[in-house]
N, C-alpha and C positions, 0 to 999 in steps of 0.2 A: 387650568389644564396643563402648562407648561410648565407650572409650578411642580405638580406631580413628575411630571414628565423629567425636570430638571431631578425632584429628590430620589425617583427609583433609578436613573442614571447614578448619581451620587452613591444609594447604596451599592449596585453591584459593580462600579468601579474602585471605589473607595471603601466602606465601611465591610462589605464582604470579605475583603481579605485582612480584614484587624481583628478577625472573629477566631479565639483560642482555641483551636480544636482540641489541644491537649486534655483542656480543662472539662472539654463534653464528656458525655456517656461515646460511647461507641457507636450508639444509633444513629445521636445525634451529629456525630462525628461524620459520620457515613452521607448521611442526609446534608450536609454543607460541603462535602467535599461533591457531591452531585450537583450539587448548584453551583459551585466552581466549576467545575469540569464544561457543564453543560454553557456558562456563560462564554467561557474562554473559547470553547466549540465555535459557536454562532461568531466571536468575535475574529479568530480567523479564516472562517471559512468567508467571511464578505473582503476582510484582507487579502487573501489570499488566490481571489477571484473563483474559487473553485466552481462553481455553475459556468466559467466561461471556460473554463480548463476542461471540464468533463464534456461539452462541444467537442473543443480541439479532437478528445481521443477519440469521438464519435465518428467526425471528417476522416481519423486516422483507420480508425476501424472499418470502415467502409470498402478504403482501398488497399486493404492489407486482409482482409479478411477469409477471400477465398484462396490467395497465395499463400497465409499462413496456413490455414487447413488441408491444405494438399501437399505441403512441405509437411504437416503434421502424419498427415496420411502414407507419406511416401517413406518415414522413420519407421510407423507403426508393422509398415507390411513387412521390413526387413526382420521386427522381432516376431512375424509372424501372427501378427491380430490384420485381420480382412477389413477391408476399408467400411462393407455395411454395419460394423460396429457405432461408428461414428453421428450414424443417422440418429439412433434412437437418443444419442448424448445432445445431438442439437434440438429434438424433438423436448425433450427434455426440460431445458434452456427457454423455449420457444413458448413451453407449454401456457404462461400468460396471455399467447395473443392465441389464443384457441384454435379455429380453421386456419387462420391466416398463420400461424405459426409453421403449421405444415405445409403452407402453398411456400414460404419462407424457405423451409428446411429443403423442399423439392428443388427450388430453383439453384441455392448455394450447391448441392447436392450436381447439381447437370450442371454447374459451371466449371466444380472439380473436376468432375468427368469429362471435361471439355480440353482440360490441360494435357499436354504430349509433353514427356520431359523428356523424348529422345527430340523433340525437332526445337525445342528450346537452343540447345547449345548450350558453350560454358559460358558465354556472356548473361545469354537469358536464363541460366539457375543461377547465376552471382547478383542479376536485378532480383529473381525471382527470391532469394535468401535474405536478402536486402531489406524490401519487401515485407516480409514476416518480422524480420529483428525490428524493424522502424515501429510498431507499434509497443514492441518491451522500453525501447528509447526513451519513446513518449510516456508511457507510465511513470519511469525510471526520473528523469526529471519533473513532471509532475509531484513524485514524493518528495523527491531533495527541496521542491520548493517548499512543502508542505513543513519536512524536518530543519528549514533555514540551513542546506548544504549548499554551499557554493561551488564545491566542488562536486563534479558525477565522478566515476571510475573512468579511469585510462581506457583508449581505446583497443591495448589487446585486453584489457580485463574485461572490458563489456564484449566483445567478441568471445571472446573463453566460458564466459557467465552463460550469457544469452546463446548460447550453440546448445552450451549444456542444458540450458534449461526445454529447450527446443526440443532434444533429443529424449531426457529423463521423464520431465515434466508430460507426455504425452502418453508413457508406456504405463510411470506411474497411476496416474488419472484413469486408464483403462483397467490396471491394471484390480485397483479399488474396485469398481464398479465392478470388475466379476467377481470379485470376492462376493458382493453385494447382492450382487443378481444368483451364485450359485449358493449361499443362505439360504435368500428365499425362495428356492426352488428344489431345495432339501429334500429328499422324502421323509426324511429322519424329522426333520423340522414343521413338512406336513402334519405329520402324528401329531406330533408335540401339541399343536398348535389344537387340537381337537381332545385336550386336556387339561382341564380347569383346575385351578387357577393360571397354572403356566402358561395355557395357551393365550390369555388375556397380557400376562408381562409381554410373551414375546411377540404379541401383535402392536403393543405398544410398542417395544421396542427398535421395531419395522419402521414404524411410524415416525419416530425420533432418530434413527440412523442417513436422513437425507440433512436432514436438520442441524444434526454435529457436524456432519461431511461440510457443508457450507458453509459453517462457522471456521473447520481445521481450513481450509481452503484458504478465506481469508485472512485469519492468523499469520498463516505459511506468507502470505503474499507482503504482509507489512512488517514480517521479519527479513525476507531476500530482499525486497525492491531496491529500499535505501540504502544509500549510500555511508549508512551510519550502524550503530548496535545499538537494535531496540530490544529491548528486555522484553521475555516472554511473555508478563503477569501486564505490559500496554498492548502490546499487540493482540493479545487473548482478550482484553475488555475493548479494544477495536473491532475484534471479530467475531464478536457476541452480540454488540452493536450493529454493525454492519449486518450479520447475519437475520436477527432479527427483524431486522430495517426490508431486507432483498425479501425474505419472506410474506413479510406485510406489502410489503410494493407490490409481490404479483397477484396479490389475493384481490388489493384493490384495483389493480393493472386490469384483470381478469374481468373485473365485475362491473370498472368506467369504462373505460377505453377501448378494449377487445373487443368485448361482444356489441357495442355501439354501433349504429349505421349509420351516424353524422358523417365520421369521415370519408365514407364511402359514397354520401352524398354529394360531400364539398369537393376531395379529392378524386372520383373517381374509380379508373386504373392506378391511380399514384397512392392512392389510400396502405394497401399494403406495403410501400417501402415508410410511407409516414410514420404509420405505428413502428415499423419495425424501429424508425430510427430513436422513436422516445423510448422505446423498451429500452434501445441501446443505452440515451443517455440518462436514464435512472440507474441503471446500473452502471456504469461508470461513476455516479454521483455518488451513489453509496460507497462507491469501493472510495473513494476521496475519502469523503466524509468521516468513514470510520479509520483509516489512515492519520486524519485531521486529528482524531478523540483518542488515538495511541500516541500522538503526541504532544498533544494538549495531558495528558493521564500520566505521560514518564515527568513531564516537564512541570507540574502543576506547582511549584514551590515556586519556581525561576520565573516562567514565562509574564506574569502579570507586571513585573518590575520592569520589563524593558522597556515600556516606554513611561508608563506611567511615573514612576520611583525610581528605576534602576538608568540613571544616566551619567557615567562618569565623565568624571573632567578630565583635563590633559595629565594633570600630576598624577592621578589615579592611575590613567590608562598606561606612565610610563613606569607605576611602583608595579604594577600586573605583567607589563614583558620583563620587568629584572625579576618578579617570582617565578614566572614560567620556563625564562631562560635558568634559572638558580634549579629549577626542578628536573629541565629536562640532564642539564649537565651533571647536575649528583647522580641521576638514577645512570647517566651511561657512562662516568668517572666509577661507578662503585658496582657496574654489572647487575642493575636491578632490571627491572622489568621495564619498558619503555613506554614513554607515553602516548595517548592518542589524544583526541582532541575531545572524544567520551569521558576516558578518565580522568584528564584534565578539568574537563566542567566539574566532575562530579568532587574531584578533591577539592576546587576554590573555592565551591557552591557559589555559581553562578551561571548566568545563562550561555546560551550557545554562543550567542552576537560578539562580545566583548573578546569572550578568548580566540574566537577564531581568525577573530579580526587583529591580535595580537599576535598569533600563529602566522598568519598572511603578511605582517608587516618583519616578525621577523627571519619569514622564509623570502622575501623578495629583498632584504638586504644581506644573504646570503652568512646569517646568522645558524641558522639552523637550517635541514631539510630533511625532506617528507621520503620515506620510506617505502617502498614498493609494496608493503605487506598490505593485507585487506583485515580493519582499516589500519589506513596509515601509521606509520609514527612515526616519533618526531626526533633525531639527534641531533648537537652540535654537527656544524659544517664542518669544524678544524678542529685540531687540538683546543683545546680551553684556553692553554693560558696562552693563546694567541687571541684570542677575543679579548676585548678591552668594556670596562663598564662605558665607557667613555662612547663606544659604538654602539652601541643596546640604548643608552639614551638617545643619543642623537638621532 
C-alpha cells in the first residue's frame, strides 16, 4: 500500500509535468493540463491554509456585517433605491437555508433598522466606515496570499479603492438586478414567452441569467481584489469554477443541512446562527478556492518548479538582479514602458518568488524604487551611471 501511495505521489509530482503537451492532440492536451491545474489546486489550498482563512473572514463577517449593510444602504438611498430593495437580495443569498434563511434575513433586517446615524456622531460613522472596509481588508490579504503578494496597496490606495468600491459596487449590484427583474416582468416578454419555440429559449434563458450573473460576480472579484494583474481568460476559469462550485453547494446546502432538524435538536435556539455561519463559511471557501485555480491557471508553467525544481543558488540569484536591474535601466535610459513585477515574471519566465524577492532586495538597498502607479513600477533610484555593478552585487 505505501508502495502505491509512494508511486502515485511520484507521478503527480514528478512524471506529470515531464508530459509534452505540445506533442498531444488538443484533447489530450486539454485533459493534462486539468489534471495539472487540479493537482496544483489541492496543493496550495492545504499550503496556503485556506479552510482556516475562509474561518477568519467568517469571524470577520459577522462583525462587519450589518454595519456594512447599512453603510450600503445609507449610499444606495442617496441614488434613490429604497432600503426594501435590499431584502429580497439577502432573501436571495439565504435562499439555501430555507425558513431559517428568512428568520435570518428578518433579523439583519431589524438590526439595520436599529442603526440612528444621526446619534452616531463623527466618531461613531468613522468606526462605523471602519467597520465595513475591514472585511474588503480581509479578503484583500487573503488574495495576496493566495497570489504570493507580499506587498497589499498603500494605505491611501486601499482607502480610495475600498470607498469606491463601497459606493459603486452597491448601486451597480442593484442596479443589474433591475434590469433583471424588469425583463422578467416585461409584458412584451410575457407574450414572447407564450410563443413556441421562443418562448422555451427565453425561458431557458431566465434560467441561465442568475447563473452567468454569479460567475461575472466572481470574475469581477478575482480581477479587483489582488494586488496584482490577473488576466481575464484565469480569472473567467476561477469564476466558472467557483460559480459552479456556489451553485452546487446550495443545492446540496438545501437538501443536507437546511431542511435537517439535527441541528435544531443539538443546538437549539443557537441552531439558526449555526447554519447561518456554515452557509457563511462555504461561501467564503469557494470564493478562495476559485481565486486559488485563477492562480494556479495564470501560473501553471512556473508554479510547480518552485519548490520542487526551481531553486536557485546564490550565483543565480545575483546574475537575476544584474538582469533585472540591466532591464529596468534600459527601459527608463531609452523611455520605454516601465516595468512591473507582472511583466518582469513574464519576460524572464519565471515564478513570482525569485523576482520579487530580487525586487525587494534591490529596493531596500535603495537601487531601485517602487512607483506610485497601480501596479507598481519599477525605476533606477539615481542617475545610472551613479550606480556601480559593484553595488548590485554586493
Amino acid at each position: 500500500m505505501s508502495e502505491l501511495v509512494r508511486k502515485i505521489n511520484y507521478f503527480f509530482s514528478r512524471q506529470l509535468w515531464r508530459i509534452d503537451t505540445d506533442a498531444l492532440g488538443r484533447r489530450n492536451s486539454i485533459f493534462i493540463n486539468i489534471i495539472r491545474l487540479s493537482y496544483l489546486t489541492l496543493k496550495e489550498y492545504r499550503e496556503n491554509e485556506l479552510a482556516l482563512r475562509a474561518m477568519s473572514l467568517v469571524y470577520t463577517t459577522l462583525l462587519s456585517l450589518v454595519p456594512l449593510l447599512a453603510f450600503v444602504i445609507s449610499i444606495l438611498k442617496a441614488f434613490g433605491v429604497v432600503d426594501n430593495q435590499l431584502e429580497p437580495l439577502l432573501l436571495n443569498f439565504l435562499q439555501p437555508l430555507d425558513e431559517k434563511g428568512i428568520e435570518v434575513t428578518r433579523k439583519i433586517m431589524e438590526f439595520i433598522g436599529k442603526i440612528n446615524f444621526g446619534v452616531l456622531g463623527v466618531a461613531g460613522l468613522v468606526m462605523l466606515i471602519y467597520t465595513a472596509i475591514s472585511v474588503i481588508t480581509k479578503i484583500e490579504d487573503s488574495m495576496n496570499i493566495i497570489w504570493k503578494i507580499s506587498k497589499g496597496r498603500s494605505i491611501a490606495r486601499r482607502l480610495s479603492d475600498y470607498i469606491t468600491t463601497l459606493i459603486l459596487g452597491p448601486v451597480l449590484l442593484f442596479a443589474i438586478f433591475g434590469v433583471t427583474a424588469t425583463f422578467s416582468s416585461n409584458t412584451l416578454v410575457s407574450k414572447l414567452l407564450n410563443v413556441e419555440p421562443l418562448g422555451t429559449v427565453l425561458f431557458a434563458f431566465g434560467k441561465v441569467i442568475p447563473f452567468v450573473f454569479v460567475i461575472i460576480v466572481f470574475t469581477v472579484i478575482y480581477i479587483i481584489i489582488p494586488n496584482t494583474k490577473v488576466h481575464i481568460k484565469s480569472a473567467l476559469v476561477g469564476g466558472v469554477a467557483a460559480g459552479v462550485a456556489w451553485h452546487a453547494t446550495s443545492w446540496i446546502f438545501h437538501a443536507a443541512v437546511a431542511s435537517s432538524t439535527k441541528y435544531a435538536a443539538v443546538y437549539a435556539g443557537l441552531a439558526v446562527l449555526i447554519i447561518f455561519m456554515i452557509w457563511l463559511y462555504l461561501n467564503w471557501l469557494i470564493v478562495l478556492v476559485g481565486a486559488e485555480i485563477s492562480f494556479c491557471h495564470q501560473n501553471l508553467k512556473f508554479i510547480t518548479l518552485r519548490k520542487e525544481v526551481f531553486n536557485l543558488s546564490t550565483k543565480l540569484k545575483e546574475k537575476l538582479s544584474l538582469i533585472i536591474m540591466y532591464l529596468i535601466g534600459y527601459n527608463f535610459c531609452n523611455d520605454l514602458n516601465r516595468w512591473t513585477l507582472e511583466s518582469l515574471t513574464e519576460r524572464l519566465r519565471l515564478p513570482h518568488e525569485p523576482v520579487e524577492e530580487a525586487l525587494g532586495d534591490l529596493t531596500r538597498n535603495d537601487l531601485i524604487v517602487e512607483t506610485a502607479d497601480a501596479p507598481p513600477c519599477y525605476v533606477p533610484s539615481r542617475a545610472l551611471e551613479k550606480i556601480t555593478l559593484k553595488e548590485i552585487i554586493d
